[in-house]
C-alpha positions as CSV (number, residue, x, y, z in Angstrom):
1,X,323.7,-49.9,350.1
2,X,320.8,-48.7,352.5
3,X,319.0,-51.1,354.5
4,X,316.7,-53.3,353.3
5,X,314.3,-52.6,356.2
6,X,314.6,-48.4,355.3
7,X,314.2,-49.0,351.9
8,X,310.9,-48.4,350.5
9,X,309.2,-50.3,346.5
10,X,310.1,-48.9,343.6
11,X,307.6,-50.4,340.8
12,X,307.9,-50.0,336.7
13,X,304.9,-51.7,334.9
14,X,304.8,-51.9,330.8
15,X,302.0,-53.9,329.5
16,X,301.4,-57.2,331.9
17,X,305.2,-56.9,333.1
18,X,305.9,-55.2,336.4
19,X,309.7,-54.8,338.2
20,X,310.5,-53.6,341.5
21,X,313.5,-52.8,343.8
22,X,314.2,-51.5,346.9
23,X,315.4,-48.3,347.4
24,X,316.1,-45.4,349.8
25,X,313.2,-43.0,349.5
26,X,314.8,-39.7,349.8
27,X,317.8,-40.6,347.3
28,X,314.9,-41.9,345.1
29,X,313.0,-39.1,344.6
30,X,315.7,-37.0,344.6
31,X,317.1,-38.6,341.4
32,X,313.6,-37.9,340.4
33,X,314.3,-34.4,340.6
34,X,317.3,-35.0,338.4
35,X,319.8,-34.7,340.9
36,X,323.1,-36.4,340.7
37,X,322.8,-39.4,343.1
38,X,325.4,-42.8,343.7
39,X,322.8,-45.4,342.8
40,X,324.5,-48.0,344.6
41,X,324.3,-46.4,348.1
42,X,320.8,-45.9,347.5
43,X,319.8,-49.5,346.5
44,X,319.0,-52.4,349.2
45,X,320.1,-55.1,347.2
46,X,321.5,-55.6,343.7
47,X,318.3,-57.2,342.6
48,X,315.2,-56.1,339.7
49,X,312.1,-58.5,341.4
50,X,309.2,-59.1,339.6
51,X,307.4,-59.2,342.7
52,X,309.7,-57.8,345.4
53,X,307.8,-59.1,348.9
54,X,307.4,-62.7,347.5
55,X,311.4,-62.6,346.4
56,X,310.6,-63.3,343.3
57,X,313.1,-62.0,340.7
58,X,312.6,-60.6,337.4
59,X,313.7,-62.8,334.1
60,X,316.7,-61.2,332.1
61,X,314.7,-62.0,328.8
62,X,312.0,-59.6,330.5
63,X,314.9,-56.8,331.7
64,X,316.4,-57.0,327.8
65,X,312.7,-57.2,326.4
66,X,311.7,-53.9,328.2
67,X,314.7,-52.2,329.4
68,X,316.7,-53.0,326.2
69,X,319.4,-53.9,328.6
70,X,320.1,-56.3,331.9
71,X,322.5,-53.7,333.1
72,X,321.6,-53.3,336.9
73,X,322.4,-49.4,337.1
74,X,320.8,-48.3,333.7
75,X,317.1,-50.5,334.7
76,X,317.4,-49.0,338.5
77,X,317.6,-45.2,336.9
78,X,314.9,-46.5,334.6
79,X,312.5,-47.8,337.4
80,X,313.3,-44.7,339.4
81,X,312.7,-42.3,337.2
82,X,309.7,-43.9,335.1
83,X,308.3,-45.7,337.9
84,X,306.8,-44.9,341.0
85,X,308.2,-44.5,344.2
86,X,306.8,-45.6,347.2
87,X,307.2,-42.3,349.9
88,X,307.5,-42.8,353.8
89,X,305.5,-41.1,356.4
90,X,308.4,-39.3,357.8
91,X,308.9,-37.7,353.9
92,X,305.5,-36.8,354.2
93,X,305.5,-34.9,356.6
94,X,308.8,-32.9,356.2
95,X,307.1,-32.1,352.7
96,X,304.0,-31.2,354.5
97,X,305.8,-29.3,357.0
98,X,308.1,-27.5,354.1
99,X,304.9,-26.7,351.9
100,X,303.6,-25.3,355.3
101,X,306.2,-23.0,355.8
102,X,306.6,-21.6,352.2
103,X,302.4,-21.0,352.5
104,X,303.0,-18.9,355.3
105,X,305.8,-17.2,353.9
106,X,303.9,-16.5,350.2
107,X,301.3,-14.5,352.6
108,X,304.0,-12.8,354.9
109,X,305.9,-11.0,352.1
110,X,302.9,-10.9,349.8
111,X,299.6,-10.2,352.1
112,X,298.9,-6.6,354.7
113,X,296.6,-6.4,357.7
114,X,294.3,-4.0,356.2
115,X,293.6,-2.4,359.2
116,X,297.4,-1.3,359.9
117,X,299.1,-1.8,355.7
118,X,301.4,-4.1,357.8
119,X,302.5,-7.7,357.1
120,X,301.4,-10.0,359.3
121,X,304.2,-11.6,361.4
122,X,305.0,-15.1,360.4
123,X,303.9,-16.3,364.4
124,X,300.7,-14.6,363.9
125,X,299.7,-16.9,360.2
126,X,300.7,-20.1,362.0
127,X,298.7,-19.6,364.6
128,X,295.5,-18.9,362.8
129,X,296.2,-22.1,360.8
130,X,296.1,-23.9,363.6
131,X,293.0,-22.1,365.3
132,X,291.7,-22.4,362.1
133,X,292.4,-26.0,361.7
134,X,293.8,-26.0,358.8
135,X,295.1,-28.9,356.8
136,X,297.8,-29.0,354.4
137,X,297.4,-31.0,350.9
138,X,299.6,-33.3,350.3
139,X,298.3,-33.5,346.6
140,X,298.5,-29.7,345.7
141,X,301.4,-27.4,345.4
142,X,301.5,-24.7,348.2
143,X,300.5,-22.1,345.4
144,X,297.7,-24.3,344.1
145,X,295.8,-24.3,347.5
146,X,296.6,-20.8,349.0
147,X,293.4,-19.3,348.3
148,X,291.0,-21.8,349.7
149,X,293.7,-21.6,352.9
150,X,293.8,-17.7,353.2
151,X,290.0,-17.9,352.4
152,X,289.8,-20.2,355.7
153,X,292.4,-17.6,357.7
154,X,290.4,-14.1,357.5
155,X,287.9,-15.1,359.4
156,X,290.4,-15.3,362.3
157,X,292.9,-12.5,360.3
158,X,292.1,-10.0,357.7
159,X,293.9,-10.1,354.8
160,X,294.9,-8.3,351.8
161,X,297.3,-9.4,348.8
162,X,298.7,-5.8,348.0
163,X,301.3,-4.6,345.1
164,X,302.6,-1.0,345.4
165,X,304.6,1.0,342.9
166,X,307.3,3.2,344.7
167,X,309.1,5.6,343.2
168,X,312.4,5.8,344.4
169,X,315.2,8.7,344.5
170,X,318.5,7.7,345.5
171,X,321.8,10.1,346.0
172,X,324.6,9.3,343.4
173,X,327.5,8.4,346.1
174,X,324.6,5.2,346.9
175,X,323.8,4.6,343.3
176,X,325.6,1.8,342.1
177,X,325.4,-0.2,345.3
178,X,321.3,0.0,345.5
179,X,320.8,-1.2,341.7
180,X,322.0,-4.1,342.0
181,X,319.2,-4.6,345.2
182,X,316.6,-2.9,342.8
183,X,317.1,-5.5,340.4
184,X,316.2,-7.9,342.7
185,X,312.6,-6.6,342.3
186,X,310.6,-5.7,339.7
187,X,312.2,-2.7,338.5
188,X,310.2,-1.0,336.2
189,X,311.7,2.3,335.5
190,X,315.0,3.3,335.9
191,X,316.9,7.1,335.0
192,X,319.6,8.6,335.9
193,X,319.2,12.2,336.7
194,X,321.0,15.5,335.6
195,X,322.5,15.5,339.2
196,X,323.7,11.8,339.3
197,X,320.8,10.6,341.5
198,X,319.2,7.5,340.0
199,X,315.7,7.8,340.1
200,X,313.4,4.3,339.9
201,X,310.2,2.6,339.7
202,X,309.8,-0.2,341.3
203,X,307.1,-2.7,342.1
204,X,307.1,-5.1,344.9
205,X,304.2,-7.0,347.0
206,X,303.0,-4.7,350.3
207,X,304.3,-7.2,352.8
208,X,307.8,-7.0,351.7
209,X,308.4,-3.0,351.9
210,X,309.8,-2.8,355.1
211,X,312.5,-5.7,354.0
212,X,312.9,-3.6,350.5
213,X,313.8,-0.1,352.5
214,X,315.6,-1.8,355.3
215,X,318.2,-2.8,352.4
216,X,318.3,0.6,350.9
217,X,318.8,2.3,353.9
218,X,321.7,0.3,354.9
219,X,323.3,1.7,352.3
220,X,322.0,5.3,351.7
221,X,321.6,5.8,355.8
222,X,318.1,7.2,354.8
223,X,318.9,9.7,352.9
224,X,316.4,8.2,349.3
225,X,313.6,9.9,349.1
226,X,310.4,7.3,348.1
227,X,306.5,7.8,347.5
228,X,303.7,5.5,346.5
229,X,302.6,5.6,342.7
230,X,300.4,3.2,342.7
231,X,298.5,0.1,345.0
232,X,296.7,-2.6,343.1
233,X,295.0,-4.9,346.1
234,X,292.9,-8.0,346.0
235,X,291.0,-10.0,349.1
């Protein structure tokens, strides 16, 4: 069982009835997510309260009435699930701080400098968030609220979102190996020549092209030849 002074409410209302229990935030929500959690270590105490600060417990008639069972387990997973879950500050802010870091990643790999066709380096986005005192929501997901944040960055960094279509060339002794790492892209071509070579289109965002040749040329020891089909840009 967690302690009872970690735990965080867990609250399930159905009409004028309302049951609560204490629980371990992160193993809460995480059973939220569906993940296979031990509902006992998560638990404070083996008790359903109607009102869980005043002590007061929850009638069986009212856990059979609602629940259709006074099974502890099967109501907790019920509450959990159903309910709502009361999150702690430090959740909070390792969500914040993850949503953070996958907002600065989405415009790393996806976003150029305009100026050079470069990605801008990770460092370099964090700190024009902070110069540019941005705030991350806790209420949206990192892709619902990276336009208004990029929108707030280029007055401190231009930036533009950038897809290119590459045409790629690759000797036969290197074929095999570099389709499975086209795959991992939008691969929207793909023909082998008379020769053997393997010749294929492929479509990735700007930011990630030096990643994308980096892992070809580990394998081909730059000998692919590559040119640019196509740019579609935005910002």
């Amino acid at each position: 069982m967690v302690d009872v002074d970690k735990a965080v409410i867990a609250k399930y209302k159905k009409g004028n009835k309302e049951f609560e229990i204490y629980v371990d935030c992160d193993s809460a929500l995480a059973l939220r997510q569906g993940k296979n959690i031990d509902i006992p270590s998560m638990v404070a105490s083996k008790e359903i309260f109607k009102d869980a600060k005043q002590g007061e417990r929850a009638a069986s008639h009212d856990l059979k009435e609602v629940f259709g069972t006074e099974d502890f387990y099967e109501v907790v997973k019920k509450i959990v699930k159903e309910g709502q879950v009361q999150v702690t500050a430090a959740h909070l802010d390792a969500e914040r701080d993850a949503k953070k870091k996958k907002i600065i990643n989405m415009i790393h790999r996806n976003a150029i400098d305009p100026k050079t066709g470069a990605p801008h380096p990770p460092q370099r986005i964090e700190a024009a968030l902070k110069e540019a005192k941005v705030g991350i929501s806790d209420h949206k997901s990192a892709e619902e609220q990276l336009e208004e944040i990029v929108a707030k960055l280029r007055p401190i960094i231009p930036i533009r979102f950038e897809i290119r279509e590459l045409e790629i060339i690759i000797p036969p002794q290197f074929a095999n190996q570099c389709f499975r790492i086209l795959k991992q892209y939008k691969l929207k071509e793909d023909k082998w020549l008379d020769n053997g070579s393997l010749r294929a289109v492929v479509e990735i965002p700007a930011g990630v092209q030096e990643e994308f040749f980096a892992q070809l040329n580990k394998i081909c020891h730059g000998e692919i030849e590559s040119k640019v089909l196509n740019t579609k840009g935005w910002g």
